[in-house]
C-alpha positions in Angstrom: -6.8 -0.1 4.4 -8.2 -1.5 1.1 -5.9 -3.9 -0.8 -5.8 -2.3 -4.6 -5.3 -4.6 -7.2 -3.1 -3.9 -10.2 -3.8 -5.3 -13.4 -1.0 -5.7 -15.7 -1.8 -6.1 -19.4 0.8 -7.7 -21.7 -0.1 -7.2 -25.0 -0.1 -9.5 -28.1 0.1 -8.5 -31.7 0.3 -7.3 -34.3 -2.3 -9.9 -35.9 -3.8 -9.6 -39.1 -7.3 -11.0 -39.6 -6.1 -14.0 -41.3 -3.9 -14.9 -37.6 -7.1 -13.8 -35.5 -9.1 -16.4 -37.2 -6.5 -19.1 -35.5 -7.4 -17.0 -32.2 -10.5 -19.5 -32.0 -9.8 -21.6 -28.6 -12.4 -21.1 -25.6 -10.2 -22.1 -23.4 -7.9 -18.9 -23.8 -8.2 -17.0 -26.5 -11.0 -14.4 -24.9 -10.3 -11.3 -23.0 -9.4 -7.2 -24.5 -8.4 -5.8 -27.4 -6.7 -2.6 -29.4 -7.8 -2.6 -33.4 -5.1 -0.1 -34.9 -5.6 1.3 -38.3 -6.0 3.8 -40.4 -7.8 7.4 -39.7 -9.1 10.1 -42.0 -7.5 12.6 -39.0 -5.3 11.3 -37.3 -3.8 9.0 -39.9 -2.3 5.7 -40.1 -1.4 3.4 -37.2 -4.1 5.4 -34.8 -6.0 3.3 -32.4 -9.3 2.8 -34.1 -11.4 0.8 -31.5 -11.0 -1.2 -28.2 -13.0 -3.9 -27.2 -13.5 -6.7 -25.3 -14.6 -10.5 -26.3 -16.8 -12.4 -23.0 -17.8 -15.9 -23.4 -16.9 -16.5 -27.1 -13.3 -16.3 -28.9 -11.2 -13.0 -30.3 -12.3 -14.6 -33.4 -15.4 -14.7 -32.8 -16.3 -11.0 -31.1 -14.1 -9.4 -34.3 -15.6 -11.2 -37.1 -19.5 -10.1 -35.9 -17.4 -5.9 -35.8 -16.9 -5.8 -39.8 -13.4 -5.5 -39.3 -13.0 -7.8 -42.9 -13.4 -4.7 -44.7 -11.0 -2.9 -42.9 -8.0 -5.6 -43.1 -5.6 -3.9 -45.3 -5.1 -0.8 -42.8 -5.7 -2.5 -39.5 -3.8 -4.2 -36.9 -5.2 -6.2 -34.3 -3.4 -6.2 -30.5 -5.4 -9.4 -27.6 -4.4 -8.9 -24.6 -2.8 -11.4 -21.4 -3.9 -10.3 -18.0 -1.9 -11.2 -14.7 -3.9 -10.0 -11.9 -1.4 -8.4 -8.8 -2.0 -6.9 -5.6 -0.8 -3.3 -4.9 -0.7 -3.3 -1.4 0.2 -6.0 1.2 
């Protein structure tokens, strides 16, 4: 049988854009994210967007989304990942 592996995401947050920008080490500050704002349906504290930053910093990866003009409604969640098999 196939060993499953289990992910288990601990998220981080809120953050405001000002706090990502400290998010800028390339050593750990990489992996997914959850952007939380406002939404002309669904209202506030909706999950807007969810993304992942490869090879370059949260900072980096949110700053090339726009996300500046945004700041006032958002909230910005990184993620830690602890990787767990399912099955022994």
């Amino acid at each position: 049988m196939k060993k499953a592996t289990v992910i288990h995401i601990q998220w981080e947050g809120p953050f405001t854009l000002t706090e990502i920008s400290k998010l800028d080490d390339l050593v750990r500050d990489y992996g997914v994210y959850q952007v939380y704002g406002h939404h002309p349906t669904y209202g506030a504290g909706s999950l807007l967007y969810i993304g992942q930053a490869n090879q370059q910093t949260f900072y980096n990866r949110l700053s090339q989304e726009n996300w500046q003009f945004e700041e006032r409604d958002c909230n910005f969640f990184v993620e830690t990942v602890r990787h767990q098999p399912a099955f022994k």
